[in-house]
N, C-alpha and C positions, 0 to 999 in steps of 0.2 A: 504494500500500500504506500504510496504515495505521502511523503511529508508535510505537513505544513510551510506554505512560503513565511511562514512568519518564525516558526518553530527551527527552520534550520537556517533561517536568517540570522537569528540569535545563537545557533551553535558557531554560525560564522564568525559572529564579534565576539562570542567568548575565545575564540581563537587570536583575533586581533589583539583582544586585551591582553592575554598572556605575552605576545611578541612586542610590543610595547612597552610590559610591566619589565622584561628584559634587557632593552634596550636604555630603560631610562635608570634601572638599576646599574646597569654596568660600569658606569665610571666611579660613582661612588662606594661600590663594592670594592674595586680594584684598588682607589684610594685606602681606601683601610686597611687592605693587606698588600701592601705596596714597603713599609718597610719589614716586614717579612720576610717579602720576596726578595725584595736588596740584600738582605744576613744570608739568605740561604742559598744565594743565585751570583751574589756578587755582581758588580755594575757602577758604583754609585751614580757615575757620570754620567749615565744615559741614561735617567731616573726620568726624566721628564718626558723622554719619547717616549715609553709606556703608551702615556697617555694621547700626546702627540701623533704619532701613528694612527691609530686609532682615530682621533678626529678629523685627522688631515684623511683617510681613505673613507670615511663616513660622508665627510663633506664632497666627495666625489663621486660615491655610488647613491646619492638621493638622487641628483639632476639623470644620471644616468639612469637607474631603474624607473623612475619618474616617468621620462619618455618612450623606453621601453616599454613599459606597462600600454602603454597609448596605443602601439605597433603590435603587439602579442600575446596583448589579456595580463590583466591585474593579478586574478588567481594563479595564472601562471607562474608570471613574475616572483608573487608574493614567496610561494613555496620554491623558487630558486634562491629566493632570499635567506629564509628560513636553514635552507640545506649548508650554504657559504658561513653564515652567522654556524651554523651547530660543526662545521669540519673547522673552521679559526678558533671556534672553544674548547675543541678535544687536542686542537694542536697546543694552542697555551697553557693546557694544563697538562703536555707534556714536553713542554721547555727544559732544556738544559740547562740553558745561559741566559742571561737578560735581550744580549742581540738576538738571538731566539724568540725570548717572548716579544720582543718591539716587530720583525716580520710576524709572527703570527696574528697579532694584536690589528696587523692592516687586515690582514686576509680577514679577521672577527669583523673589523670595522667596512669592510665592502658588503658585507651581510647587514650589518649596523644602518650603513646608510639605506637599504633598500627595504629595513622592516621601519625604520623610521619615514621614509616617505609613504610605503605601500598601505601603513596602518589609516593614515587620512585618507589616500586615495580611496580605498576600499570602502570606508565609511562614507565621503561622497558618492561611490559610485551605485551600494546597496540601498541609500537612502534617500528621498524626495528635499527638495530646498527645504521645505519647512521642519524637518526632523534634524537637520542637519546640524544644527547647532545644539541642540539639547546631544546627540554624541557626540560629538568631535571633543564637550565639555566631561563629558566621562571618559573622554580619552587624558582631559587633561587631569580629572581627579588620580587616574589611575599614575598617570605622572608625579603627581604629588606625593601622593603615598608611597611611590617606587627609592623618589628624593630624601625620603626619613629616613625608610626602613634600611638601604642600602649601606648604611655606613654600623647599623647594630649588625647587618647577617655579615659583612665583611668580617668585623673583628669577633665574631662569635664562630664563624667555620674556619677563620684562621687559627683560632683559641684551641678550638675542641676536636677537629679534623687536622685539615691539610691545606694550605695555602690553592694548590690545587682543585680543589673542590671548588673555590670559589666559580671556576670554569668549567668542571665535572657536571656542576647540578643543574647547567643549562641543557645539557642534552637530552633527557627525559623531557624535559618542559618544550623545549622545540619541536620535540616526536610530538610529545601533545597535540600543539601550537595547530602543528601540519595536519594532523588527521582532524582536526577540528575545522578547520578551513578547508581541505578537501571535502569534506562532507558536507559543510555547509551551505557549499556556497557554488552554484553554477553560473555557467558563463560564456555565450554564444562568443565565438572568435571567430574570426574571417581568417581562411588560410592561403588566401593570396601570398603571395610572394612580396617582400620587403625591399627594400634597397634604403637599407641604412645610412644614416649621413656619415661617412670614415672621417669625412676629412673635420665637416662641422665639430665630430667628436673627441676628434683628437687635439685641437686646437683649443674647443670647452675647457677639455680637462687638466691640457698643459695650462692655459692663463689659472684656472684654478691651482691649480697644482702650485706655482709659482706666486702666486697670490698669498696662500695663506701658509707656504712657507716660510716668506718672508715676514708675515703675521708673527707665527710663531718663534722663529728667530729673533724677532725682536722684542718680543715679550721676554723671551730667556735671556737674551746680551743686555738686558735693561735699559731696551731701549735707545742704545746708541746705532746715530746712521751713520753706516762703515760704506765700503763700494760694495762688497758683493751682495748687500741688503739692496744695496738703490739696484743693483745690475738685476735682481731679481723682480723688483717691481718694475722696471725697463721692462722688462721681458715680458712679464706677465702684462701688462697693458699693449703689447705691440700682437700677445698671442689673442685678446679680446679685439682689439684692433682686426684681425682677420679674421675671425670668425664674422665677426661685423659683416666683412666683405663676400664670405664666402656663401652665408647661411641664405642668404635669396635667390640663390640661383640652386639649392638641393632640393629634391623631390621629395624628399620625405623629413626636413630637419630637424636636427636633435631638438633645437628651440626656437621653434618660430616664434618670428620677428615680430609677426602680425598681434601677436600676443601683445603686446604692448603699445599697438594702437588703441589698445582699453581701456579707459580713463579711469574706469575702478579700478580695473588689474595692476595700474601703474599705483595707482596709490597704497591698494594694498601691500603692493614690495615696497613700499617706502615705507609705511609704516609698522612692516614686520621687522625692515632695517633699523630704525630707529627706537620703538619698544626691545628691541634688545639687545643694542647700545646701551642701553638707561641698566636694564634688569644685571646684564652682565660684571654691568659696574659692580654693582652692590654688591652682587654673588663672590665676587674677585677679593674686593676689597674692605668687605664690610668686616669679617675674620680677623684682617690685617688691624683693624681699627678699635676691636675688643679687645685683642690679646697685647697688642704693641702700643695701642693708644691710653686703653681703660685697663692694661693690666689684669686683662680677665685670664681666667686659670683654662684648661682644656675641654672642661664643660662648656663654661660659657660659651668659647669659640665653637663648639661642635651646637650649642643650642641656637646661635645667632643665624645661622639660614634658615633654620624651621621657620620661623611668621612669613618669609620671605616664601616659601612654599609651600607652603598653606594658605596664603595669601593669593599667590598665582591660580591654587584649585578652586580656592573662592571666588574669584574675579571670573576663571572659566565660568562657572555655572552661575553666576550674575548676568554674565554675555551672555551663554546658551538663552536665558528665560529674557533679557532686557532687549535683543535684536528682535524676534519675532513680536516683540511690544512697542518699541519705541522706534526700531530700523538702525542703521549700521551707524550712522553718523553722529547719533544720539551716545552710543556705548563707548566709540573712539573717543570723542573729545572730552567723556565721563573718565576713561578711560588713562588717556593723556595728561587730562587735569590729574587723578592724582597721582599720578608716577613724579609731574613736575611740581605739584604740592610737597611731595615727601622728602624730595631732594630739596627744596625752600626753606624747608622747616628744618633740615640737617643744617644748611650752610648757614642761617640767621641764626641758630641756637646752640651751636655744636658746644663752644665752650661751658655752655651748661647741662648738655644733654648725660643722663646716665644712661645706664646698660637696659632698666626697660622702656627708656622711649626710643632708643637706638633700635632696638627689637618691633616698636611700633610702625616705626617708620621704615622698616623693611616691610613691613606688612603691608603699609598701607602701599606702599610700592610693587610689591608681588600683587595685588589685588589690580592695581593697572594693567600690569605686564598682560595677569590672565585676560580683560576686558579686552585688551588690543588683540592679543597674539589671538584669540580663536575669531574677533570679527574679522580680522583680514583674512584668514583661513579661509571662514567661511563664504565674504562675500568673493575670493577670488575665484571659488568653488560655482559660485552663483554667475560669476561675470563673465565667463567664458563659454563657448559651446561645448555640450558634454563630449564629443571627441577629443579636447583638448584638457580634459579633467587632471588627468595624471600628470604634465608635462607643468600645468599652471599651480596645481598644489606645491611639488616637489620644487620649482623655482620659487614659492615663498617661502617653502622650510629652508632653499637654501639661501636666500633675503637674512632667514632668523641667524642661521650658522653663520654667515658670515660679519653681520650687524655686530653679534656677541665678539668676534674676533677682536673685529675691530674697534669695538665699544673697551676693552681691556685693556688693547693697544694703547687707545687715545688716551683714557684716564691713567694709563700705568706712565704711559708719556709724562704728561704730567705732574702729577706726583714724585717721579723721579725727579726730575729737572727740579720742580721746588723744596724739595730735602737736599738735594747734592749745594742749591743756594744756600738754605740756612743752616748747612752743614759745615761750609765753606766762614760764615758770619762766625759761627760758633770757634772752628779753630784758629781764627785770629785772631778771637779774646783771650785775655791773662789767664791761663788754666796749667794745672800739674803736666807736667810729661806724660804720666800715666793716661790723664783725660785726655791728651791728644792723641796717644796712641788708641786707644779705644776709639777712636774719631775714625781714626786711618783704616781702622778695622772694618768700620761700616760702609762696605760698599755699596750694599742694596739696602732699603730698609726692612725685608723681612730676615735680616741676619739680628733685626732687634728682638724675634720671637726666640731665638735661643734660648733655652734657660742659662745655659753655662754661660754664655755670653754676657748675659743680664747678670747674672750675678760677679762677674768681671768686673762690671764697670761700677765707678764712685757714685754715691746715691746721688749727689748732687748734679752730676751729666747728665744720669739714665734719666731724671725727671726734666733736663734740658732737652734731650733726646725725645722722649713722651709729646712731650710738646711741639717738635720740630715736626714730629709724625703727622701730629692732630693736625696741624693746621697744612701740614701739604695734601692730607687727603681730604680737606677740606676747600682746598684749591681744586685738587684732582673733581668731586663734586661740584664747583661750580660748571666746571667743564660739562660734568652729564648734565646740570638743570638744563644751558644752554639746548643740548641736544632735545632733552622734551621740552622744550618750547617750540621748538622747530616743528616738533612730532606733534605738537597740538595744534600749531597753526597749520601741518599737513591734514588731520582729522576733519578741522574746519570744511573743508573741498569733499570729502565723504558723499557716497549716494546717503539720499535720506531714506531710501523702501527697504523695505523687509525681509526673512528669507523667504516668505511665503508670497511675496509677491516680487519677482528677482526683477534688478537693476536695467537688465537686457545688455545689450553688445555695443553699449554707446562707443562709439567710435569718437578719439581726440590726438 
């Protein structure tokens, strides 16, 4: 007998949810048994590509499965995702060496990138506009909850198990994942013959590639611009530059151009770009501002992103119920207002602010983030023709990836430059030898989280030091206000309809 379209709809998204709950667990899993893995793998030095790796091949296979999906069926796609994502978990959890687990960690992360885009695709593609938003917002709850739980199962299966496991216990739950979504979910595909854009794709993923490894590079060098950082963003804008040139004359392109004749679609990518600019900030450096600023102990620093993510699942499911009530335009610049509110209220009051209105005002910040980040999902979802579903999703998730890169960049910029200023102020005043060496010491300001360090230096500095912190990430913030202001007056321009009654194909 035949299923229910509704009954194995739902075994679908119970499928979805699982590959998602994976995907948003996996970095903060890996964080947690990450100095672990250092003691028993050796590496120190390439402690950061871990994760690197990882996001740099994730930021690559969304765009890519994205438009695949478009060409060869979502289901398809989804379950080659699923299978890449479970062979890069069984390889990392049998690494020898750290350069081991960093290739492996890509090969998870091309899996990564395509259950991370295919999770929304699917969800647009199973559901009517006007359901659209109430999931997409249980996609982001499940997000949230993934964001807490992920750093207690890190150091509980590092504790009780095996560092390895942390990788191990995905493969059951991806077997899962896959027969739940086979099952659930059908799906007419045209088996014409394709003709893939090679060259569109290759040029996509070199500017990217080149893009956000110079991102990354300069987050780890602290932000100094050397030649091979600038030769790398050369590069990467001359490989954008020809895709530019290339992608109007392919017959099937990775990303059409046309797509961006849409006045909603364009805005949507800007203001996925710019909501997380803002959210990233926070996420980066709000840690750095409890433990180095406010002197908070290891609790607090691990307590200080919770509001901030729980705040984002509240904002989702605010937007889910506020768009089909008010329409898109209404929820963005709700949205926008308080991301730029909460950064306001850090930089007017910071010198007074304690540890729980710091925690507030993450919150009231992750409650924009969610507002923005599922309306532009949803109405990009809405503003395109549904052939182009998969291709326009996955270019605003990759909007969010790379907003956040660059939102880290910009304010770690920042921030740098204005502690290495009053860092500079400090050792030209009358102080011990010892205090200036302890100066000399400090070349990043997270060598202030040490504890041996901290306890090195004369009380008298380290509360000099405290201070030089607070008020450069206080500059580094005014930096983000600026950006959500931008992102508010980009909301302003928003369609004002609903997802139930969609925006159409305005052409601009």
């Amino acid at each position: 007998m035949k299923e229910p379209l509704e009954y194995r709809r739902g075994v679908a998204v119970a499928g979805i949810l699982l590959v998602i709950f994976l995907f948003a667990i996996d970095s903060t899993v890996v964080s947690a048994a990450m100095p672990t893995i250092v003691a028993k793998l050796g590496g120190l030095e390439l402690y950061s590509w871990v994760f690197s790796s990882y996001m740099l091949t994730s930021a690559l296979g969304t765009p890519l499965f994205g438009n695949l999906s478009d060409l060869y069926g979502r289901r398809r796609l989804m379950l080659a995702g699923i299978a890449i994502f479970t062979l890069g978990s069984a390889l990392c959890g049998a690494a020898q060496s750290l350069m081991q687990l960093i290739a492996f960690r890509a090969v998870q992360g091309i899996g990564g990138g395509a259950l991370y885009a295919l999770s929304f695709i699917l969800i647009g593609y199973l559901y009517p506009p006007e359901r659209r938003a109430q999931m997409q917002a249980l996609i982001s709850g499940i997000w949230g909850i993934a964001s807490i739980l992920g750093p207690v199962m890190g150091a509980v299966i590092t504790q009780f198990w095996s560092w390895r496991w942390i990788f191990f216990i995905n493969l059951p739950v991806c077997c899962a994942a896959a027969g739940l979504i086979a099952f659930g979910m059908d799906e007419a595909v045209s088996e014409r013959r394709h003709r893939l854009d090679w060259k569109g794709l290759a040029t996509l993923l070199t500017g990217l590639l080149l893009s956000f490894y110079a991102l990354e590079e300069a987050r780890m060098n602290a932000f100094k611009l050397d030649w091979p950082l600038l030769i790398a963003f050369v590069l990467s804008i001359a490989a954008f530059g020809l895709f530019y040139r290339l992608e109007p004359g392919a017959q099937e392109p990775i990303l059409p151009l046309e797509l961006f004749r849409h006045r909603l679609f364009k805005l949507c990518l800007a203001l996925a770009w710019l909501a997380s600019m803002g959210m990233f900030a926070i996420i980066s450096y709000l840690p750095l501002y409890v433990q180095g600023g406010l002197a908070g102990d290891a609790a607090s620093v691990g307590l200080s992103l919770v509001p901030a993510s729980l705040g984002w699942t509240a904002g989702s499911f605010i937007a889910g119920a506020g768009m089909n009530r008010h329409g898109y335009r209404t929820v963005c610049v709700a949205g926008s207002a308080a991301m730029a509110l909460g950064y306001a209220v850090f930089v007017a009051f910071e010198p007074r602010l304690g540890f729980a209105a710091v925690l507030s005002i993450a919150a009231f910040i992750g409650i924009g983030m969610g507002m923005v980040t599922l309306t532009s999902m949803v109405a990009a979802q809405n503003g395109v023709p549904r052939e182009r579903l998969g291709v326009a999703t996955s270019t605003v998730m990759l909007a969010r990836l790379f907003g956040g890169a660059f939102g880290i960049a910009l304010v770690g910029s920042v921030l740098f430059s204005r502690m290495q200023r009053e860092l500079a102020v400090l050792a030209d005043a009358s102080m011990s030898a010892a205090a200036r060496g302890a100066l000399q010491n400090l070349a990043t300001p997270e060598q202030l989280l040490d504890p041996t360090m901290r306890s090195n230096i004369p009380a008298p500095v380290l509360a000099a030091l405290e201070t030089v912190l607070r008020n450069s990430i206080r500059t580094a913030f005014v930096a983000a206000l600026c950006v959500m202001i931008v992102s508010l007056g980009v909301s302003l321009f928003m369609a004002k309809s609903r997802p139930a009654a969609p925006a159409g194909h305005e052409i601009a």
